[in-house]
N, C-alpha and C positions, 0 to 999 in steps of 0.2 A: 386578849382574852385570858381568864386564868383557869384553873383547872385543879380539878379536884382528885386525890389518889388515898385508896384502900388497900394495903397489904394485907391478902387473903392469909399468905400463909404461915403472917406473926398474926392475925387475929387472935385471941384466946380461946379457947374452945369453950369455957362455962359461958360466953358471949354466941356460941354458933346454937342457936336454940329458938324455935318460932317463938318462945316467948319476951327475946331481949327484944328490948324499944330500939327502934333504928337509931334513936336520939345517942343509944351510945357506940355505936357503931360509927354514928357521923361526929362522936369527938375523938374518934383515931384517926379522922382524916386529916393530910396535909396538904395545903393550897399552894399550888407554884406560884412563881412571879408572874407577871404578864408574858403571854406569850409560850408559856409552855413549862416542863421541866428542864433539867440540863441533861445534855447530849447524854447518851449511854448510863445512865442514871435508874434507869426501868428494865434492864436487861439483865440484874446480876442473877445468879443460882444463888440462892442459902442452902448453910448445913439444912440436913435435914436427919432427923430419929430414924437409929438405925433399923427398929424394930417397924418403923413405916415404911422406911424405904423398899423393906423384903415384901411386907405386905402388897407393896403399889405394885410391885415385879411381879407376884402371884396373884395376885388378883386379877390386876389388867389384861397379866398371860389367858387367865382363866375367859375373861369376860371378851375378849378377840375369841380362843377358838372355840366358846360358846357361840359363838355367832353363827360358825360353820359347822354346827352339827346337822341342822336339818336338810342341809345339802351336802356337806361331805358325807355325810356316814351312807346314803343310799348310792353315792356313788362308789364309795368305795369297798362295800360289801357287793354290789353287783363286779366290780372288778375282781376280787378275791375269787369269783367265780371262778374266772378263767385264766386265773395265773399266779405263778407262784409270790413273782414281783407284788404285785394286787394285794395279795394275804398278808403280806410280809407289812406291808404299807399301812393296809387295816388297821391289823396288831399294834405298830405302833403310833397311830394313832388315837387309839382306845386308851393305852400302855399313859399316854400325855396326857390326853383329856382327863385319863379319869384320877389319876396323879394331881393333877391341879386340882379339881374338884374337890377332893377327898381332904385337900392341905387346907385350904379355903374353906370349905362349910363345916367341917370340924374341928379346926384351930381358930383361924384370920376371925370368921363372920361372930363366931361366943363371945371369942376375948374381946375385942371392939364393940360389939353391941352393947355390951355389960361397961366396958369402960363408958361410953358416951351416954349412959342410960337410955338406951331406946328399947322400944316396943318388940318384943319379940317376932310380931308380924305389922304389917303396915297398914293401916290404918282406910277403909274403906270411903270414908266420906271427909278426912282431913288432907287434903293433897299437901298445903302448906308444910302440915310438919312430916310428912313423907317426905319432901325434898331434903331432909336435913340429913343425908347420908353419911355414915362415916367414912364411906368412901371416897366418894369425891369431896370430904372433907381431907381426907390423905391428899389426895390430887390437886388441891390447892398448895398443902407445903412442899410435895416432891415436885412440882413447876414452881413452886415460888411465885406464884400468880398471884394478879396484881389488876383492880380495875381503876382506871383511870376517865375522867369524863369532863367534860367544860362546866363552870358555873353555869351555864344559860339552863341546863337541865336539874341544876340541883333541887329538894326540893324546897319549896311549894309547887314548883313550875307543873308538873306531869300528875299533881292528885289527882284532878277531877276530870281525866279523859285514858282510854285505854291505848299504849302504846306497842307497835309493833317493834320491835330489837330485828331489825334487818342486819344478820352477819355474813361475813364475809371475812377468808375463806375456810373452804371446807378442811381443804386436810385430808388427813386418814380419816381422821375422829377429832371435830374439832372438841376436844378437851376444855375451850376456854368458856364454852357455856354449860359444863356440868356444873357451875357454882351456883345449881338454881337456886337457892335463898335469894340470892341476890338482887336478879332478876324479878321478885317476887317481895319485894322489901324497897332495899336499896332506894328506888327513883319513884314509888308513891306504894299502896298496899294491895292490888289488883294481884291476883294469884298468875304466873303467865305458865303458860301452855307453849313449850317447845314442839316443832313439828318433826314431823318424819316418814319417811316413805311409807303409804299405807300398807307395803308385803310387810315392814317391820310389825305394823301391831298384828299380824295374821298368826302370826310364831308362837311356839308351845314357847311355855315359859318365860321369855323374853318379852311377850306382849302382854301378861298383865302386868307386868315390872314396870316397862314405859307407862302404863294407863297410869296405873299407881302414883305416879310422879309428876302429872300432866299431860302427859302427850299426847299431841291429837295425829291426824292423816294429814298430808301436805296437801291438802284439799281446798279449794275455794270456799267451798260451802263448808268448811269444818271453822277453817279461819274467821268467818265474818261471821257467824253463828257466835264465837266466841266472843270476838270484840263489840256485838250487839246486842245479841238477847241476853249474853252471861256477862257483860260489859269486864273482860279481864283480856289482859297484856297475852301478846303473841309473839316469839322469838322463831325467827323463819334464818335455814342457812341457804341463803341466796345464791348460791351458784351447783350446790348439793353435787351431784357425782362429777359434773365440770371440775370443780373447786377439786377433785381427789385426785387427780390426774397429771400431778405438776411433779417433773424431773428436776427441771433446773429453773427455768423461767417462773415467777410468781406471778400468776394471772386473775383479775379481779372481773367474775362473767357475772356484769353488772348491767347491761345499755340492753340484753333483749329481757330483763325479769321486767317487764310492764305491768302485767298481773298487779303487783302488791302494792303500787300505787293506787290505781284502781280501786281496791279492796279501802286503801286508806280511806281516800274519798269518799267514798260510800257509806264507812264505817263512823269516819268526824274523829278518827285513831292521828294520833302523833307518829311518825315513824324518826327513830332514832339510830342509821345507821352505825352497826360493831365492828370493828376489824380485830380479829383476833389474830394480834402477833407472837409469832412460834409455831402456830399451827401445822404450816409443812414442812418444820422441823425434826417434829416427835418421831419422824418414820422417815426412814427410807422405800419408796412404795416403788416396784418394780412397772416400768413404762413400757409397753412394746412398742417398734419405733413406726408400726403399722396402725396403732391407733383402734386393734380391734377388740382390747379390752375391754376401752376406754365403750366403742361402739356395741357392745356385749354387755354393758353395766346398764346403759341408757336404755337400750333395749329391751332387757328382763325387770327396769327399776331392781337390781339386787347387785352392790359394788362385786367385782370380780378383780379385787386386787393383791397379789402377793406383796407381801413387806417384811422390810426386817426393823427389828426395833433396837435397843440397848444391848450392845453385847455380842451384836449382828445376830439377835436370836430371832429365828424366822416364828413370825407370827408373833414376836415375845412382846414385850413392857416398851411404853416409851422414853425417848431416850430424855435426861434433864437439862432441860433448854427455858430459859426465865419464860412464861407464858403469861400473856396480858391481853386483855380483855379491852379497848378502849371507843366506847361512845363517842363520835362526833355530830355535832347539828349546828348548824349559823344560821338558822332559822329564828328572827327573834321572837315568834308568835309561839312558837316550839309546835307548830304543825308546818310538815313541807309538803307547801301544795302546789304541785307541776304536774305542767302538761303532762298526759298520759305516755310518759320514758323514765330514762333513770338519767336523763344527762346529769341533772345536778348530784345526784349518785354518784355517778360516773368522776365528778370533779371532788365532790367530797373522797373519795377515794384515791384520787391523785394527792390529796395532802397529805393523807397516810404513808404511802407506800416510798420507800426510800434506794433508792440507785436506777442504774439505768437499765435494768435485766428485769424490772416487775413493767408489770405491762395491764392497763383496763381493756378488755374487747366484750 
């Protein structure tokens, strides 16, 4: 089989725009020989602009400990209560947050907005070209990300039916699906809808951000709603707080997601599982050997993970590791329709995953 590859992050940026034709996007593409590309080929870092690179470190810094405001800050003013230590902690995390903040919406978000000409606010009924962020258009050249896919999916194949992008793994954050143009473009014109925990769309600020961009609730009834009455592409991260929870072993929690076959069938959707490699590279995520973080995250649906990023900065940027994005399906009808499991999941993922320390359960 041969297989097709797009370098996100030598694309041109006057090309990253809901108006270019795919047509030209699929004449940057390069086609392997049979059988794949060559070894270590898809792994390199590129330089990358130095004035990006600072941006991806502030920003990202910003966009992590935005995450834990609405939970750190009520704890940590209830602790200031009763201690000195507490006060002190507060402080400097007010001291951080609001340092980043302040570098970010009054430098980073003008200057790039104005560069890439976008809209000052985002756009209430064009989701398409809300995905075209200069953000994660940074985040493509500081990973050097890269999609990769078999011809059996190229197009024509996936116009005329809504596909699921089943990825796998999670990561901290898996970064390799913020390229959502792509998703959205790329493999037919169906707008896709990334999911995510429904506490995420509940949050000040951060939940009309995700609406804005697509996102639905990791929901059954959100999912098949989408790929039926709205007939548009669904990008699901299959192993979700499972997938964050990885020290050393890379593990693929793929054989009990039954669910989103299901959902396929139902729907008459393609499922095209992703494996994004790099993903639990970007971070080093702190493991207790107890397993009660891990049992604390699943519990609350909200991840409870300390990490350090680039630099060993806690909570900071992630670190530059080549990240790729890569579709596989041997399905030649390009719908895989199995018994209600993931076995063939389960094996499509063994082709992926390379040495003896990754593991499918």
């Amino acid at each position: 089989m041969k297989y097709r590859k797009l370098n996100l992050a030598t694309l041109p940026d006057e090309l990253f725009t809901k108006q270019t034709d795919v047509k030209e996007w699929m004449a940057l593409t390069t086609t392997s020989a049979e059988g794949g590309f060559p070894p270590s080929s898809l792994n390199k870092v590129l330089p990358v602009k130095r004035d990006i690179e600072i941006e991806r470190i502030i920003g990202t810094s910003y966009y992590m400990i935005g995450n834990t405001v609405p939970f750190a800050v009520p704890l940590l003013l209830a602790a200031s209560y009763f201690s000195a230590v507490g006060a002190l902690i507060f402080k400097v995390y007010m001291v951080y947050f609001t340092t980043l903040f302040v570098v970010f919406t009054y430098y980073f978000y003008p200057k790039y907005m104005k560069r890439y000409n976008r809209p000052k606010s985002m756009s209430k009924t064009d989701i398409k070209d809300n995905q075209y962020l200069y953000t994660e258009r940074h985040t493509q050249k500081y990973l050097s990300m890269q999609f990769v896919w078999p011809e059996s999916i190229q197009r024509p194949a996936l116009n005329d039916q809504p596909v699921i992008f089943a990825a796998i793994p999670h990561g901290l954050s898996p970064l390799g699906i913020t390229a959502y143009p792509m998703w959205s473009k790329l493999f037919n014109d169906k707008l896709c809808h990334w999911t995510c925990a429904p506490v995420v769309l509940k949050l000040p600020l951060i939940s009309s951000f995700m609406k804005a961009i697509g996102y639905i609730p990791a929901k059954a009834k959100n999912i098949t709603d989408t790929l039926i009455k709205k007939e548009e592409n669904v990008g699901i991260i299959l192993d979700g707080i499972a997938g964050m929870f990885q020290a050393h072993d890379e593990v693929a929690h793929v054989k009990r997601r039954k669910g989103i076959i299901k959902i396929a069938l139902r729907a008459g959707a393609a499922v095209v599982p992703v494996y994004g490699f790099g993903h639990t590279s970007l971070w080093k995520i702190v493991v207790d050997p107890f397993g009660f973080l891990e049992w604390l995250s699943t519990k609350s649906d909200v991840s409870v993970t300390p990490f350090f990023g680039r630099f060993n900065w806690f909570l900071g940027p992630p670190k530059r590791v080549a990240g790729k994005s890569m579709p596989k399906q041997t399905s030649t009808t390009l719908k895989i329709f199995v018994k209600s499991n993931m076995q063939l999941f389960a094996s499509l993922v063994s082709l992926c995953l390379h040495g003896r320390r990754n593991k499918v359960s």
